[in-house]
C-alpha positions in Angstrom: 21.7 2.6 11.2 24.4 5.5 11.8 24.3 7.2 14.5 23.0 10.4 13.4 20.1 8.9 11.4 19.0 6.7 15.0 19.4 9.9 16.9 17.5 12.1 14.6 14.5 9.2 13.8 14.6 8.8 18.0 14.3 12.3 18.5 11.3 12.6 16.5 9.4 9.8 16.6 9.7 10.7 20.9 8.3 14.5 19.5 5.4 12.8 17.8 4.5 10.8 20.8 5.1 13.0 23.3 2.1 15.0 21.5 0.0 11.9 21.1 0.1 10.6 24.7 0.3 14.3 26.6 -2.0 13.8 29.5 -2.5 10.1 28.5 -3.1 8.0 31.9 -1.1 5.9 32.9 2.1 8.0 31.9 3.7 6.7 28.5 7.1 6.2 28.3 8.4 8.1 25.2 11.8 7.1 24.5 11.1 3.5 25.4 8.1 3.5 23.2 10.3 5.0 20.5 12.9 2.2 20.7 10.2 -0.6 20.5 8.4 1.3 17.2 12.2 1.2 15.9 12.6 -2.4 16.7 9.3 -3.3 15.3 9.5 -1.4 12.0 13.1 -3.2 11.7 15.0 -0.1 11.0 18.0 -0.7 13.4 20.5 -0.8 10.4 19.2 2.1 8.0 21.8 3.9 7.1 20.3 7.0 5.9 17.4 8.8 6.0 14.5 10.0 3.4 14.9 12.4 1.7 11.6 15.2 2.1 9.8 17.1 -0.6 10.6 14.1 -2.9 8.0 13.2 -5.2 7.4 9.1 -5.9 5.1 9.2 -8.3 4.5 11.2 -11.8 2.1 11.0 -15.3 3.1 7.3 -15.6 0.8 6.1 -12.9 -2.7 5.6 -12.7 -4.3 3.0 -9.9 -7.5 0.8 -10.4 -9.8 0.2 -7.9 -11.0 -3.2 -7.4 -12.0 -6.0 -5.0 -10.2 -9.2 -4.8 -13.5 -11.1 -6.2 -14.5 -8.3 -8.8 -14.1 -10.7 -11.3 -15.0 -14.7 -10.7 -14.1 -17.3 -13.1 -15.5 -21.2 -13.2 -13.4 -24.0 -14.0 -14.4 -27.6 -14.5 -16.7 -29.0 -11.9 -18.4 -25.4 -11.3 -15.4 -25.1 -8.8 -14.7 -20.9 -8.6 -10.9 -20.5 -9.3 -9.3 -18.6 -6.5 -10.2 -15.0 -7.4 -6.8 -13.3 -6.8 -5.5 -15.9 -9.9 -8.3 -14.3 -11.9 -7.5 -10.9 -11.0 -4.0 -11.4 -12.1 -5.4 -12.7 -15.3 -7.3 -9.7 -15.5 -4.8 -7.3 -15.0 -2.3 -9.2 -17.7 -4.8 -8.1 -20.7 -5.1 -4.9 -22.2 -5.3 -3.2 -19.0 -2.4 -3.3 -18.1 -1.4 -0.2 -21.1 -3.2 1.7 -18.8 -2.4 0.7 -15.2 0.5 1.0 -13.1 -1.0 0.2 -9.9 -3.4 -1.8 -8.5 -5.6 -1.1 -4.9 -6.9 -4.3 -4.0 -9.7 -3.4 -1.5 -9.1 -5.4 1.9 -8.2 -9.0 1.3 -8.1 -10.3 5.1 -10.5 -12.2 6.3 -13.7 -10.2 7.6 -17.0 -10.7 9.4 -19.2 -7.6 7.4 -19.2 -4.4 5.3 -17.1 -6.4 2.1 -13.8 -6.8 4.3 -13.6 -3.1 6.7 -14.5 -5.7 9.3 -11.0 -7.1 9.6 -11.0 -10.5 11.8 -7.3 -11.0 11.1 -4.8 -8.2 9.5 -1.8 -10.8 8.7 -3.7 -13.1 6.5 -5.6 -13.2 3.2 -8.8 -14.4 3.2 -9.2 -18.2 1.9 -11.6 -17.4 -0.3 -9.8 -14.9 -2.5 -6.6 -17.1 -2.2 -3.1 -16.5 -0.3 0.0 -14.2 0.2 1.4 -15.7 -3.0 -1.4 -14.5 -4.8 -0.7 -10.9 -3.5 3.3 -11.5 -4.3 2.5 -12.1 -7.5 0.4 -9.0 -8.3 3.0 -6.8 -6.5 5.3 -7.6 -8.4 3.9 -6.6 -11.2 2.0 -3.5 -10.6 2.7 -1.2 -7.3 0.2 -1.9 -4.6 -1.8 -0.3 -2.9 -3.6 -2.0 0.5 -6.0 -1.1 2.8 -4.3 -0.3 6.9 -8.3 -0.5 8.3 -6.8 1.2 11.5 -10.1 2.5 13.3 -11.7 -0.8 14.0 -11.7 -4.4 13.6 -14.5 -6.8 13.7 -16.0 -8.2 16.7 -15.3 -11.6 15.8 -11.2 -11.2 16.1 -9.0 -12.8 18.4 -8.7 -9.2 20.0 -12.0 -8.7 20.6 -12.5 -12.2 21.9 -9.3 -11.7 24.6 -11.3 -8.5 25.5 -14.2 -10.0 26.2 -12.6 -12.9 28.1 -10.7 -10.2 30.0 -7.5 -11.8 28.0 -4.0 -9.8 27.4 -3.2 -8.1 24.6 -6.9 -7.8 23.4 -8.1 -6.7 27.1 -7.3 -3.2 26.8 -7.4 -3.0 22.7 -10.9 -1.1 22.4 -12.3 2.3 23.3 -15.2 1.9 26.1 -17.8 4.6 27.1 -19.3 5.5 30.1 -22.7 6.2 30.6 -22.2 9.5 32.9 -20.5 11.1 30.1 -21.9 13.1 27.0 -21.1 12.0 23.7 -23.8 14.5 22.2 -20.9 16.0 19.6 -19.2 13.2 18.6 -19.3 13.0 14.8 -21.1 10.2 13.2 -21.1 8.4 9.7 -24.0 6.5 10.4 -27.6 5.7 12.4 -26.4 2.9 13.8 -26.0 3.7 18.1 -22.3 4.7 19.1 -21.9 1.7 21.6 -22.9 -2.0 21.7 -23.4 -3.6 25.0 -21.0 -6.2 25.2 -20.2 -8.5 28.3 -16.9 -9.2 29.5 -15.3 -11.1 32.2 -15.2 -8.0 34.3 -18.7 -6.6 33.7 -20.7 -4.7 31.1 -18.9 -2.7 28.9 -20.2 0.0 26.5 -17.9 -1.0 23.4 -17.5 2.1 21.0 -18.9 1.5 17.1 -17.9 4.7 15.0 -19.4 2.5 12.3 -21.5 -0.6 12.8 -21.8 -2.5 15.8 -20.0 -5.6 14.3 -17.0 -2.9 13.6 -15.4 -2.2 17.3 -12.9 1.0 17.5 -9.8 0.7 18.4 -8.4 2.3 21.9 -5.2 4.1 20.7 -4.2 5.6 23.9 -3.1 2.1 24.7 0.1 2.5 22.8 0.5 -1.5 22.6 -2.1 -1.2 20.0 -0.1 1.6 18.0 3.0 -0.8 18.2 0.8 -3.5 17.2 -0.5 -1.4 13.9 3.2 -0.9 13.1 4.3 -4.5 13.4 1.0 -4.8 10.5 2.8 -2.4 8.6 5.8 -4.2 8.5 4.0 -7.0 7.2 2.5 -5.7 4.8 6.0 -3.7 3.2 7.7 -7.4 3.5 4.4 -8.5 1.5 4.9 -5.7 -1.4 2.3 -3.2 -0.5 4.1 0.2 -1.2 1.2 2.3 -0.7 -1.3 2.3 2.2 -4.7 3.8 2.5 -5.4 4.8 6.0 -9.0 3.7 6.2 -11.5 5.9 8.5 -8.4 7.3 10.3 -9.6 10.7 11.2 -11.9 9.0 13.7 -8.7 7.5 15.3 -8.6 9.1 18.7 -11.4 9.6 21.2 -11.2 12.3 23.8 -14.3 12.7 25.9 -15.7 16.3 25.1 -15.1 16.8 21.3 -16.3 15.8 18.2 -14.0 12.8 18.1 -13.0 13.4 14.6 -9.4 14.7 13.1 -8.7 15.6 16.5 -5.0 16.3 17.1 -3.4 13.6 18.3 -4.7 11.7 14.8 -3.0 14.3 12.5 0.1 13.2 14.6 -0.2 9.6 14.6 -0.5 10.3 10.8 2.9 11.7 10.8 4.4 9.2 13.1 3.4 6.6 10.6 5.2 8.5 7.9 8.4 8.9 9.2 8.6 5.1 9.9 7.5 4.3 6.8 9.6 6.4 5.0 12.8 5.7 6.5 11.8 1.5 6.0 11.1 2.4 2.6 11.7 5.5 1.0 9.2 5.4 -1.8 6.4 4.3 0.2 3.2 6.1 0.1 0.1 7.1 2.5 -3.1 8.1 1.8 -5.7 9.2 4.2 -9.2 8.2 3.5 -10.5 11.0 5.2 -14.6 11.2 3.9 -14.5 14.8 5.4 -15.8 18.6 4.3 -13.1 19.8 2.3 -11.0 22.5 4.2 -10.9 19.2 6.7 -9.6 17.0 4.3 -6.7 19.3 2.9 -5.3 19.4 6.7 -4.3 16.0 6.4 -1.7 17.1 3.9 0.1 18.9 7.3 3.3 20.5 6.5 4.1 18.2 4.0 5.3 16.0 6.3 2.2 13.9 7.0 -0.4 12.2 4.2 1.2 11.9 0.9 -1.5 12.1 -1.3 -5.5 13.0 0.0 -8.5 11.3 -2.0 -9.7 14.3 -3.2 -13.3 13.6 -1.9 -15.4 16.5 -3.1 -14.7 16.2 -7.0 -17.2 13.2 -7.3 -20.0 15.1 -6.2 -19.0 18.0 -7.9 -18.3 16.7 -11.2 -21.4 14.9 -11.5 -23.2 18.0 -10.4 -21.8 19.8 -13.0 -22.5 17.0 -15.7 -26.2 16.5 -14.6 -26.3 20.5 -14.6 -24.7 21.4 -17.5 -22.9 24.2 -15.4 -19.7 24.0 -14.2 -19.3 26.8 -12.2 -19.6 25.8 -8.7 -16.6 22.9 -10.1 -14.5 26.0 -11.5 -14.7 28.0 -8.4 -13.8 25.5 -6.3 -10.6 24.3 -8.1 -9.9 28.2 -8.2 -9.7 28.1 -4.2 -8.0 24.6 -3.7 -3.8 24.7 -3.2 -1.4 23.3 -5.4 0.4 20.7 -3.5 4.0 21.1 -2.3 6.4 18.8 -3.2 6.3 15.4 -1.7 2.2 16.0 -1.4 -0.2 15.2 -4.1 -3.7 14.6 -4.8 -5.6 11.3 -5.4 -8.5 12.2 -7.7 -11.3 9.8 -8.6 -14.9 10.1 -9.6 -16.3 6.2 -8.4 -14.9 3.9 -5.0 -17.0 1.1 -3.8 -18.4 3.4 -1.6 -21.0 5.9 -3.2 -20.4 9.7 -4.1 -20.1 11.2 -0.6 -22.2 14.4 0.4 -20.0 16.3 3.4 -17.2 17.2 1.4 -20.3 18.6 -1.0 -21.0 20.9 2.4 -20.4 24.5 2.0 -19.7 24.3 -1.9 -23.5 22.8 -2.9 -26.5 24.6 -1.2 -29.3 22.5 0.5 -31.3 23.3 -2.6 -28.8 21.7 -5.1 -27.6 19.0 -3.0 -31.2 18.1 -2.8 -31.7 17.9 -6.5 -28.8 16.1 -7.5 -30.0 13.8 -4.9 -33.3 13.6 -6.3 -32.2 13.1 -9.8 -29.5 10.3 -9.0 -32.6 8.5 -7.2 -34.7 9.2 -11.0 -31.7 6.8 -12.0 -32.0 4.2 -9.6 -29.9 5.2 -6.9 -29.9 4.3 -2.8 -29.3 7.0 -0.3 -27.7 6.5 2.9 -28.0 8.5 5.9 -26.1 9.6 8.9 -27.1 11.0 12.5 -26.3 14.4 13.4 -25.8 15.4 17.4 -29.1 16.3 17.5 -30.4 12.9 16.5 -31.9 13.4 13.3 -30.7 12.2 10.1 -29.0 13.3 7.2 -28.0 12.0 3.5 -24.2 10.9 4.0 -23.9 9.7 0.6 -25.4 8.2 -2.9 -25.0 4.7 -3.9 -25.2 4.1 -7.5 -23.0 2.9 -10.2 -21.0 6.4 -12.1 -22.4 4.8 -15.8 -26.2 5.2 -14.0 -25.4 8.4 -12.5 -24.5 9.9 -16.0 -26.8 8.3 -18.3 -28.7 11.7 -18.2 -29.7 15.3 -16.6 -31.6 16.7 -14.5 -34.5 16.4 -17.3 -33.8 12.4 -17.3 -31.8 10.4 -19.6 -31.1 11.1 -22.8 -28.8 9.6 -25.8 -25.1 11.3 -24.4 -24.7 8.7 -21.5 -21.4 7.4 -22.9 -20.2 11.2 -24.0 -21.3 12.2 -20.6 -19.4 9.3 -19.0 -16.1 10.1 -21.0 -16.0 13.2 -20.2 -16.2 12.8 -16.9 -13.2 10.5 -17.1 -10.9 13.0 -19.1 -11.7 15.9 -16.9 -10.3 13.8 -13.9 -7.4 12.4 -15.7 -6.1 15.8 -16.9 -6.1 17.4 -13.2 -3.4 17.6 -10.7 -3.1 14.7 -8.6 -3.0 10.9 -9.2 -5.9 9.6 -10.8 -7.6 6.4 -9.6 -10.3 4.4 -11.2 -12.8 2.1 -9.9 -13.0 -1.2 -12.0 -16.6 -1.2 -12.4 -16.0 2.3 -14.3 -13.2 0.6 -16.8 -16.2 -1.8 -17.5 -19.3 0.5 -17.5 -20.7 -1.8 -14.6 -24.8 -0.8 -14.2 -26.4 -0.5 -11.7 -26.6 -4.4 -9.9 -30.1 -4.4 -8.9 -30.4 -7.9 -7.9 -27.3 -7.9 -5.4 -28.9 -5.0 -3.9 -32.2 -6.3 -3.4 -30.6 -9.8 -2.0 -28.3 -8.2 0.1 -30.6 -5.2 0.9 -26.9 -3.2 1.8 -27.2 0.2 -0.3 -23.1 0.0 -1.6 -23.6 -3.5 -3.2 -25.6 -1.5 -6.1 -21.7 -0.7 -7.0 -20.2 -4.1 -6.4 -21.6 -6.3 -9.1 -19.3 -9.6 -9.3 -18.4 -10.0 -12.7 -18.2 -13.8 -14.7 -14.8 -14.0 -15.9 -16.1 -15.0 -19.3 -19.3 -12.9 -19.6 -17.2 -10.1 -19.0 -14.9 -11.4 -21.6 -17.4 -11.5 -24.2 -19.0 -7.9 -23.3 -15.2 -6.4 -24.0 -15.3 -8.3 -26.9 -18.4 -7.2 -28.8 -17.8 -4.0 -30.3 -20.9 -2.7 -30.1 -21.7 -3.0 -26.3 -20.8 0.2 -24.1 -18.9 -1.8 -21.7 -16.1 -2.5 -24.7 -16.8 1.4 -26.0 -15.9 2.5 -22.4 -13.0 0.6 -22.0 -11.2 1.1 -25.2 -11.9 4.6 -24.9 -10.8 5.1 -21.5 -7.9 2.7 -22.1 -6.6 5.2 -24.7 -7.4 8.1 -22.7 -4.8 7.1 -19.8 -2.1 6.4 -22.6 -2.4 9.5 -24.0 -2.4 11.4 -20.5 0.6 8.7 -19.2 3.0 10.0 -22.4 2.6 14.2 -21.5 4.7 15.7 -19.3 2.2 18.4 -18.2 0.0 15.8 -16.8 2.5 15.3 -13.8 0.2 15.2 -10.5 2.7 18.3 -9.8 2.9 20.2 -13.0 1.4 23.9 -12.6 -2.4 24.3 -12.6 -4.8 27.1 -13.6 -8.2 27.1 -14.0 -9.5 28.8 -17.1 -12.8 31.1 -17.6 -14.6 30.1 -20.5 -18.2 30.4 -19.1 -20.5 28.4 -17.5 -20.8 25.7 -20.4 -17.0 24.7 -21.0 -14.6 23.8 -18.0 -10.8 24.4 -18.9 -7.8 24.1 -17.0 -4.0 24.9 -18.4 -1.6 22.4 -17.2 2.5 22.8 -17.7 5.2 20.8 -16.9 7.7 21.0 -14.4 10.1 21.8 -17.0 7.6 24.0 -18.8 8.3 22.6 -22.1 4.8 21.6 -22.5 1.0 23.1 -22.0 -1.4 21.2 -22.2 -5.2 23.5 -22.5 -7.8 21.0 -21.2 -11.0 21.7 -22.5 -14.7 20.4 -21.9 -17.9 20.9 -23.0 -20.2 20.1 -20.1 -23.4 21.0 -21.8 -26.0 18.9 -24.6 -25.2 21.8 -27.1 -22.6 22.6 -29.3 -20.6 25.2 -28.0 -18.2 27.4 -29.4 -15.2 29.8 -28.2 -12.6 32.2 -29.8 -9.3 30.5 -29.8 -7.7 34.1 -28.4 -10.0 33.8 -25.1 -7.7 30.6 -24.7 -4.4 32.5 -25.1 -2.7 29.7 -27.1 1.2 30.8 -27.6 1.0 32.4 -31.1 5.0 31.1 -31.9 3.8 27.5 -31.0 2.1 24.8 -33.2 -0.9 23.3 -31.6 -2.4 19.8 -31.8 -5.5 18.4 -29.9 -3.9 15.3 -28.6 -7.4 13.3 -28.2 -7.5 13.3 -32.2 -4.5 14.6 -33.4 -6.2 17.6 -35.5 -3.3 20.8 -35.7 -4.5 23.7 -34.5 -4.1 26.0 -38.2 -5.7 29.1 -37.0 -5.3 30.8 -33.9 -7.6 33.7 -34.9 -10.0 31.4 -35.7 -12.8 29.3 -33.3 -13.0 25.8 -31.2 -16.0 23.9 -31.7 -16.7 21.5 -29.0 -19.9 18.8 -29.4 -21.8 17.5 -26.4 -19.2 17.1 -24.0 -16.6 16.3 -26.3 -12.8 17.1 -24.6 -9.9 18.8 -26.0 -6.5 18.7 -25.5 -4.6 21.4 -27.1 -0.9 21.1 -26.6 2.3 22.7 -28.1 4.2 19.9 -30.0 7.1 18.5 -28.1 
């Protein structure tokens, strides 16, 4: 590394810990700490540093969303091949016209909650396969990994050294004291905040942001910061280039506050950014961040801390539009939300493996239609999950139900536009700024898994059905199921929307007024040789508009790149079906 570069990288990675560990006891030594984060990242020969404002991504990519063991496959003997093989397999087909990128959810091995409950962070789990099996899928599609950063599971080595009263593990986890008032600290669940666990040195009041099987993390011990960065070496060695920061804005714990997004997280947010981008520049983060919106977008900082955001309150809002055949609330809120500087982006998705989350719903849906959407999803089969509020009662925290059940109708039940509904949720999604991401189970039209639920009785595993390698292979095959209709039509959707300029996660963005019944948005590339006028019908009804309300460019000829109809007569009208989509650009 020159000598200007380790200077510079010194001097602020000793800023960003200097504002993590002000007023940390016992004092934290900043410019030692520094040189060990250096050490441990390996970046004592870099030559040069990253360049900011740089975007690494653009309309080419697109990531699915899928578990390790999404997919099974039998071979001879009823033996289950190693489902990482299968996923490779998988991802060789015709998906791969569609998909650039791949987010494998976490593949260590776990004790609960489908791998969050990480027992070791440098291995795969066996029965999903090895490191190999990861090599091989990263070097074909960019990948994306899960950094579960807030907590690990109580059956780790860690947590085993802590109770034993071991070294490093000893002073890994964030204890409570039972004098002290945790009234506002912010919850995701019902479950207590602390687990009595004994140790070698007494009882200890172990804090459980999450379940009691998932013990937090105690970042003011910076050994377990340098530990989370020697796990992010790993995983760059292993091919991951982009890295989901699970639960991080629970991170730090100050006695007093509400525990969440707190400052010192925002920082360690950053601090993890400049390492990773000077050990490799294209690198990516995104913050999971299941938060009310205005909260969310402050993990964006300056630009210089999350890459990309999930953009956690269009799921709610989409469907609630759908279901509603209104898109108003939608429109507004896109109105209000920034476009993203360079170097920042969105990650929009609709479905995770998680359920449609409600607080980033909060202060865009009222009680009232919260309540119904609720009530409606339910109608279709859906779980609700609930969290505790400082005052001890409970509250819904978010619906669990597969995205094909939650569109199959309205509000008045279902009806026969399921799949149109479906669609168009898709192609609103794909067309707006950000990076879109897509849950596998929504490539495949997955239902509602019933059964797993009611073994399992754990709400989320209504949207983590376990596929047969060849039953699923038969269902794409048969024409006439909506699993195949779904995925051929989605399929083309993404290679039409990877092939348009305007679709770049930062190509301008403006939300058009066409009424309550059709939700438009004009798009235009960075070069502004292309518009792209996105255009859906949210409703059951046909629905019509003027061409001139649009304001297509009268010099330009216009084609609807969905169906490839010109667009002869600007004077004339745009007929739109049940939620049929339109997208009317200039030809290139």
């Amino acid at each position: 590394m020159s000598d200007d570069v380790h200077a510079q990288l010194q001097k602020t990675l000793e800023h960003q810990l200097d504002v993590i560990y002000q007023g940390v006891e016992p004092y934290v030594d900043r410019s030692e700490l520094a040189t060990k984060l250096v050490n441990a990242m390996g970046l004592e020969s870099i030559d040069q540093a990253p360049v900011p404002f740089t975007n690494h991504w653009s309309e080419q990519d697109t990531i699915l969303i899928t578990y390790g063991d999404s997919i099974e496959r039998k071979q001879d003997h009823g033996v289950t091949e190693a489902p990482l093989k299968t996923l490779y397999d998988f991802l060789q087909g015709p998906i791969r016209q569609a998909f650039n990128s791949v987010h494998i959810l976490p593949f260590y091995p776990y004790s609960s909650d489908d791998g969050f409950a990480v027992i070791n962070y440098t291995a795969v789990n066996e029965a999903l396969g090895d490191w190999q099996d990861i090599n091989a899928i990263a070097q074909d599609f960019r990948l994306m990994a899960d950094l579960v950063i807030n907590h690990s599971s109580s059956r780790s080595v860690w947590f085993d050294q802590f109770i034993r009263g071991e070294e490093p593990g000893c002073r890994f986890f964030k204890t409570g004291a039972p004098d002290k008032d945790y009234h506002q600290v912010v919850r995701p669940r019902t479950s207590p905040l602390f687990r009595e666990t004994e140790t070698a040195t007494g009882t200890k009041l172990v804090w459980c942001t999450f379940s009691h099987d998932q013990v937090d993390f105690d970042f003011a011990n910076p050994d377990v910061l340098l530990e989370f960065v020697r796990i992010i070496r790993r995983y760059l060695d292993e091919g991951v280039k982009i890295f989901r920061l699970d639960a991080v804005a629970f991170l730090w714990k100050q006695d007093g506050t509400s525990c969440i997004n707190l400052p010192q997280t925002h920082e360690a947010v950053r601090l993890f950014r400049t390492l990773i981008e000077h050990a490799s520049p294209d690198a990516v983060i995104i913050t999971e961040t299941n938060i009310p919106n205005q909260e969310n977008l402050a993990y964006f900082g300056n630009a210089n801390e999350a890459h990309c955001i999930y953009n956690f309150s269009l799921p709610p809002l989409l469907i609630h539009t759908l279901i509603g055949g209104d898109c108003t609330t939608l429109r507004n809120w896109l109105m209000r939300m920034p476009p993203c500087q360079d170097g920042t982006t969105y990650f929009n998705f609709i479905a995770s493996h998680d359920g449609i989350g409600l607080r980033p719903a909060e202060g865009l849906l009222s009680e009232l239609e919260l309540n119904t959407m609720i009530g409606t999803m339910q109608s279709f089969g859906a779980r609700v999950s609930m969290r505790t509020l400082d005052d001890g009662s409970s509250k819904p925290y978010e619906i669990n139900i597969a995205l094909y059940d939650a569109l199959q109708g309205t509000h008045d039940g279902p009806d026969r536009f399921g799949l149109a509904r479906f669609i168009c949720a898709h192609a609103i999604m794909l067309s707006l700024e950000g990076i879109p991401g897509i849950y596998i189970h929504s490539m495949l039209g997955t239902r509602n898994d019933l059964d797993r639920l009611e073994h399992t009785k754990h709400n989320r595993h209504i949207n983590r059905h376990r596929w047969d390698f060849d039953a699923l292979d038969e269902a794409l095959n048969d024409a006439d199921s909506h699993h195949a209709q779904v995925f051929t039509r989605l399929i083309d959707l993404i290679r039409c929307r990877k092939q348009q300029p305007a679709f770049h996660p930062n190509a301008t963005q403006f939300t058009l007024q066409l009424g309550p019944g059709l939700f438009g948005i004009w798009r235009q590339s960075i070069s502004r040789k292309q518009s792209i006028f996105c255009i859906s019908n949210v409703t059951r009804e046909t629905v019509t508009v003027p061409l001139k309300e649009v304001n297509l460019i009268t010099t330009y000829d216009w084609v609807d790149l969905l169906t490839g109809d010109a667009v002869d007569d600007l004077n004339g009208e745009l007929t739109l079906q049940p939620y049929q989509t339109v997208w009317l650009s200039n030809r290139q």
